[in-house]
N, C-alpha and C positions, 0 to 999 in steps of 0.2 A: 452543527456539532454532532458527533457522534456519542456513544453511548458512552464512551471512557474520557470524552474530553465532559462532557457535562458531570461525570460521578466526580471528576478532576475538579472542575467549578463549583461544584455545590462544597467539597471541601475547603477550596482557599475563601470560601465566601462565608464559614462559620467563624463567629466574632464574639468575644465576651468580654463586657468592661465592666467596672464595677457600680455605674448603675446599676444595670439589668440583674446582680447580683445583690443588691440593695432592695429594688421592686421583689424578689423572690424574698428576701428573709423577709419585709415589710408583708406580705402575704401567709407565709406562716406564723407569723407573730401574733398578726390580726386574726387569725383563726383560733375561734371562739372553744373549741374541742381543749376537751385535756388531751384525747387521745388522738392521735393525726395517724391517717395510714400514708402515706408519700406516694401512690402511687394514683392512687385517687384524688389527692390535691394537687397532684404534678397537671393532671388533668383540667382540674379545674383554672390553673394558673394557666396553661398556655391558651386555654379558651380565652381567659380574661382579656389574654393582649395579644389576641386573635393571632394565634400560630400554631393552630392545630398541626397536625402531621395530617399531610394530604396524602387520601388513598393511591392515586398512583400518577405516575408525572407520565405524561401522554409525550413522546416523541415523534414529532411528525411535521415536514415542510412548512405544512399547513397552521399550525401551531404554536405559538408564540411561549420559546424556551425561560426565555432570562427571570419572568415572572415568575414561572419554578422551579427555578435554581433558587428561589430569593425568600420563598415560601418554603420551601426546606431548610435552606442553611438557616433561616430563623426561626425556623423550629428544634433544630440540633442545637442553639447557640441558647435557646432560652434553656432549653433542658440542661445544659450544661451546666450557666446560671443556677438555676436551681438546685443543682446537687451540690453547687459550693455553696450556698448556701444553708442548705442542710448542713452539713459536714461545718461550717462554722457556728451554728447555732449550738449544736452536738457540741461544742469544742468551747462555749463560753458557758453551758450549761441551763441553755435556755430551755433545749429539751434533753430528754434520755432517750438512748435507744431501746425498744422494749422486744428483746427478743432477739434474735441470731439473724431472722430472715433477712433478704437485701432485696434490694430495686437498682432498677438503671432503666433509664430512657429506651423506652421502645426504639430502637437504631436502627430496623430496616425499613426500607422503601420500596415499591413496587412501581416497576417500568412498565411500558409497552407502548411500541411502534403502530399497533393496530388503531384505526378511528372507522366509524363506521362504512363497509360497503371496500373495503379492503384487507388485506391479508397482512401479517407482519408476525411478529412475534413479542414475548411481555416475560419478565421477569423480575428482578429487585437487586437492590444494593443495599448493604451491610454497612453503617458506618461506625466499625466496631472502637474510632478510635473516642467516639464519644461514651464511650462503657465506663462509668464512674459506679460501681458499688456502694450503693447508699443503703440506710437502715432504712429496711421499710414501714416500721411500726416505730410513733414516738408517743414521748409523755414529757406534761409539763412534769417538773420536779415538788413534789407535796409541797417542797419549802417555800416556794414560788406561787403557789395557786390563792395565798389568802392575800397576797403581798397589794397593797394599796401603789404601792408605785410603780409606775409604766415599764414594761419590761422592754421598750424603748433604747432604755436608759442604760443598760448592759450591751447593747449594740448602738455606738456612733453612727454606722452609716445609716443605720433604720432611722434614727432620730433626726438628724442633717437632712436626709429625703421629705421626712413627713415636712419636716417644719419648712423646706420649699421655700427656703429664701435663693432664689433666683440669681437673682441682683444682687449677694452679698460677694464681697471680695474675698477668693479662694483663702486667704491667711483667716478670715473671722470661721469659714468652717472649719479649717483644720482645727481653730482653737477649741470650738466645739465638741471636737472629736478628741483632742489630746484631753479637754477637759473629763470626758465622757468617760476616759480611760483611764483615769484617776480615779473616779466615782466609783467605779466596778469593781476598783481594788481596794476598796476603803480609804483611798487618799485625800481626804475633803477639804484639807486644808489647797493644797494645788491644784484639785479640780475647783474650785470658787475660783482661783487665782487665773485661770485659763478662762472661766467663766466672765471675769471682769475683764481681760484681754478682748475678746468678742465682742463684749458691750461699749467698751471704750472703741473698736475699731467703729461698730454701725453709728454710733452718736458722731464719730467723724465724719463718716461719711455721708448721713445726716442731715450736716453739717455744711458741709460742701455743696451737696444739692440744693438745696434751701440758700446760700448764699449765690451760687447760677442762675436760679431761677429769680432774683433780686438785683441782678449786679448793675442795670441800669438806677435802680435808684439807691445803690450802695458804690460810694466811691474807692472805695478803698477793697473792695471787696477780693481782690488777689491778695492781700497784705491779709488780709483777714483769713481767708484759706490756709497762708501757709502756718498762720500761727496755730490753727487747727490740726494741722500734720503735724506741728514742731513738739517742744518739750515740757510745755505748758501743761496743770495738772487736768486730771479727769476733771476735778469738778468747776474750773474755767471753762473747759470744751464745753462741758452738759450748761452750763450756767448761760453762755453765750449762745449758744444752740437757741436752747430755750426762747431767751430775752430774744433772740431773733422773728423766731415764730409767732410771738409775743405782737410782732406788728401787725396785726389780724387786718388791716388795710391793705396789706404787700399780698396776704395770704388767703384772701376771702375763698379764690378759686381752687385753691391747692385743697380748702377745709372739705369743699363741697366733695371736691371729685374724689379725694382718700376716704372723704368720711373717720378724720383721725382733725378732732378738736383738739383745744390747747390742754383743756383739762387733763385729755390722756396723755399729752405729749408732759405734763407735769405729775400724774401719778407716776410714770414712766419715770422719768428723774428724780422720784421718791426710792423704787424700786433701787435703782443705779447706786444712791446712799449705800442702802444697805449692801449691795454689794461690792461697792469700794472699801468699807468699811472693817468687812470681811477678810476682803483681800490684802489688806493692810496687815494682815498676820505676820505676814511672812517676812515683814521688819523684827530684827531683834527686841526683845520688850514689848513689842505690838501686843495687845489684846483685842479683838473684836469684843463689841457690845454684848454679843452671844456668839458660845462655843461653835466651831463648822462641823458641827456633825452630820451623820447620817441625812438625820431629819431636816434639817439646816440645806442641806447643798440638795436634797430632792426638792423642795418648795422655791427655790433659788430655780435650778432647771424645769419644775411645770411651769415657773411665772417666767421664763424665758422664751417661753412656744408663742405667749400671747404679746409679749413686751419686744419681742425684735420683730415679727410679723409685720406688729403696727408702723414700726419704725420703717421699717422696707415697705412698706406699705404706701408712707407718705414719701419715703425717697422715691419711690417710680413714680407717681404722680409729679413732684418736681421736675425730674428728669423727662417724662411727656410731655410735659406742658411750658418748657426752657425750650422746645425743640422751634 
């Protein structure tokens, strides 16, 4: 390839999805500073996840191209990343911009044909179309700096990331996420209500696993499945769930290798109470035991991090071990 087909390849090969845009706010977040410079932690993050900007792409027969083409477009793609990332963190208030100045991803790149013990020529490309104008100087917001709850919890995708259920079915994070988005806007009654949506999804599914990894000594266990998916209430699912796992003879190996006993799999279902309970608001007349406030639906999502964890925790184990 020559010089214009590889600047050509290095740009169709920059790519951003909203992971990698998720790992950047989850990296500013976690950053301990009130005061962030971006251009210093932009640094920091692409070391993290080793994609430095390489000093200069050596062009030569001899030389093996595609490796960096792939090591820059991944360095353009994180930087990009990153600046959306900014720019939405700015935009829900998690930081202030402090100050007029801006950043943008260092965008040039330096060439050259020469290796040693020959002649050629070196220069650089500009990849101006990654020029995103970010604020280079942030702050946490005073309001936010004393605040006991996770500021997690005002970004969906930061919290779905950390919390790293895998193996959850793409509908239980949405619900975490639409939940999340209620939370932010003071809506606590809907955000539990999405909250118990998630919960009731993973206890199916659960559910499911734990009846797979049995079904030889469970005859019925497709009938038992679907009444799992069907229209039966939350606390039949969690209750049968339960009573399932209950048979700690079916389940001696599953206990060992999740390291998730009955106990938990029952404060767990203690947990789920309260949150059904909650969620029951949203019937005409409904009362919850206690109001969905603030307070309420933050202790609701920290005991969420450790109570679906566990629960996916012992689903992948079923599903290992069914194989």
């Amino acid at each position: 390839m020559n010089i214009h087909q590889i600047e050509r390849k290095i740009k169709e090969s920059v790519s951003v999805n909203p992971h990698m845009v998720a790992l950047a706010k989850s990296y500013l977040i976690n950053n301990q500073s009130e005061n962030i410079n971006t251009s210093e932690v932009f640094e920091q993050f692409v070391k993290l996840h080793s994609c430095s900007k390489p000093n200069t792409v050596v062009i030569h027969e001899s030389v093996e191209i595609d490796n960096q083409i792939q090591i820059v477009s991944k360095y353009l793609s994180f930087g990009i990343a990153f600046c959306e990332a900014v720019h939405s963190l700015v935009c829900n208030s998690i930081f202030i911009p402090l100050g007029s100045q801006q950043f943008s991803i260092p965008n040039g790149v330096n060439w050259t044909t020469v290796i040693p013990g020959s002649g050629g020529q070196s220069s650089g490309w500009r990849f101006d179309f990654v020029t995103i104008p970010t604020p280079l100087n942030l702050m946490r917001p005073y309001s936010r700096r004393t605040q006991s709850t996770n500021q997690t919890f005002f970004e969906p995708d930061v919290y779905t990331y950390d919390l790293g259920l895998v193996n959850a079915h793409p509908d239980i994070i949405q619900a975490l996420k639409d939940g999340l988005a209620c939370f932010k806007n003071d809506l606590f009654h809907p955000a539990i209500t999405m909250l118990g949506k998630a919960v009731e999804g993973a206890w199916i599914e659960l559910g499911i696993s734990l009846t797979h990894y049995v079904k030889i000594q469970k005859p019925d266990w497709e009938a038992f499945i679907e009444k799992l998916k069907g229209l039966d209430s939350l606390v039949w699912k969690v209750n049968e769930t339960v009573k399932l796992y209950d048979r700690q003879d079916w389940f001696k190996p599953l206990k060992i290798d999740s390291g998730i006993d009955l106990n938990t799999i029952r404060e767990i279902q203690n947990w789920t109470d309260i949150i059904r309970d909650s969620r029951n608001a949203i019937h005409f007349g409904a009362q919850p035991a206690t109001p969905n406030t603030y307070e309420k639906a933050s202790i609701m999502f920290i005991a969420a991090v450790k109570n679906l964890r566990s629960l996916y925790k012992l689903k992948e184990s079923a599903d290992k071990l069914s194989l």
